[in-house]
N, C-alpha and C positions, 0 to 999 in steps of 0.2 A: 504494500500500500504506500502510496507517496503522499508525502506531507506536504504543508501549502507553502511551506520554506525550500523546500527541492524544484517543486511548481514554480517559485519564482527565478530564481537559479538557471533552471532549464530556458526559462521564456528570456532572461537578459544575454546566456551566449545565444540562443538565436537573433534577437536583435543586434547585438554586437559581429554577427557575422555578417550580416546584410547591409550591403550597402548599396546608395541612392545614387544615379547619374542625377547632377542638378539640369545640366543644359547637354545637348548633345547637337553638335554641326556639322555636315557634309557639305563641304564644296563642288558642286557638277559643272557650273560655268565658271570658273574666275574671269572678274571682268581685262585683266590683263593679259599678253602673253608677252614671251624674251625672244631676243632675237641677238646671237653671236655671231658678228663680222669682221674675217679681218682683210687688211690689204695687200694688196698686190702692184707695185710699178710695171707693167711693160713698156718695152722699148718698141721703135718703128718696126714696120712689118718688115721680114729675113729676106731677101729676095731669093736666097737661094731655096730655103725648107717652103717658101711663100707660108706664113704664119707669123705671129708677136714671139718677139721674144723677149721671155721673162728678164729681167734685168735684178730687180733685187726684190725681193718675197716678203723683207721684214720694213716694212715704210712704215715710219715713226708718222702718226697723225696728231691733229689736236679734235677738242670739239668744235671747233667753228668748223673746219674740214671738211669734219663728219656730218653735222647741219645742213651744210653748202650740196654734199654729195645726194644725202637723204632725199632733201628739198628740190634739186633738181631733176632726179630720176622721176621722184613723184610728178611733178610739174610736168615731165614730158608722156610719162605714159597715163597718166589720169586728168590732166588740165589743171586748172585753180581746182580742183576739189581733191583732189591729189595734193596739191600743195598747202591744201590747209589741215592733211592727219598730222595728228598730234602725236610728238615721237619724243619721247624722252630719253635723252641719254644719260646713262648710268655711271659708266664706266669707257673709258679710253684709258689704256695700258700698250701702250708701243704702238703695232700692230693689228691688235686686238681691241674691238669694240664691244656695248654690252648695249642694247637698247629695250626700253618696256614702250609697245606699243597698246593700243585697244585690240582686243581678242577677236573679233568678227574684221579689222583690220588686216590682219595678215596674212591673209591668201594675197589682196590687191599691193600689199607691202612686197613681198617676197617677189612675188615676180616682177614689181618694177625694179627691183634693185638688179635680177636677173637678167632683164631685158636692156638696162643702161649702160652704153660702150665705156664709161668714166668720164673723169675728169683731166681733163687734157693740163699738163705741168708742161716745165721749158726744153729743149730740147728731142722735143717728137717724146716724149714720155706720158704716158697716163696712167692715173692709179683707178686702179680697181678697185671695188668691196665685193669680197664672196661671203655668199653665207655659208656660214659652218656648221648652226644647228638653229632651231629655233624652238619653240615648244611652248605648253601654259605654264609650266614652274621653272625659278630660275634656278635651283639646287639641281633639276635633274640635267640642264646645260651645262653646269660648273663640275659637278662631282663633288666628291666628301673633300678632296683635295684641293680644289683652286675657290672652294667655297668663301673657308677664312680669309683665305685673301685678297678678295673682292673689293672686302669691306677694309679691310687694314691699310692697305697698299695707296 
């Protein structure tokens, strides 16, 4: 027979085992996505291979650059409504660009940047932006390793 003091005993580790979700959240759309760019100089066309030739892979940018390059690809493959997406840049590190656009953006982003010859520098040279990766999170662009230093650097 149980006593009303084992009774109670019994009912506080069952409470004490159970525990409450207070709020619970799923993100299906984030309204952002990232986009990793980096650059490329080519030189004038080989006449012998007929093709560009790469000249140097690692071109140090700024953000004004990166704005000018953005803003003009949009501009030519979409018009003024192209040139009014809103593109934030994140990160410029050498090379390497980080940008967060609007997420229903980036089909019409990706392929202007794909479809734009560059921007023409001095001596028959022009730099490129290729895309590297793009995605809706920016952890799964960076990895566990270039993550931290996204932010530090």
């Amino acid at each position: 027979m149980t006593t009303p003091h084992s009774q109670l005993a019994s009912s506080q580790n069952k409470r004490s085992v159970k525990t409450r979700d207070l709020t619970t959240a799923t993100i299906k759309h984030p309204p952002f996505a990232y986009v990793h760019l980096t650059s490329t100089t080519q030189g004038p066309p080989d006449t012998a291979t007929d093709g560009t030739m790469d000249v140097d892979t690692d071109t140090d940018l700024d953000a004004l650059e990166v704005r000018a390059y953005c803003t003009a690809a949009l501009r030519q493959f979409l018009g003024h409504t192209g040139e009014a997406m809103s593109v934030d840049i994140l990160q410029v590190r050498g090379s390497d660009v980080w940008l967060r656009i609007s997420r229903q953006d980036l089909g019409s982003f990706t392929a202007a940047l794909t479809a734009y010859p560059g921007l023409a520098r001095g001596g028959g040279l022009t730099t490129v932006l290729r895309l590297r990766a793009c995605g809706d999170w920016l952890g799964s662009l960076l990895g566990r390793t270039e993550e931290h230093d996204l932010w530090t650097s």
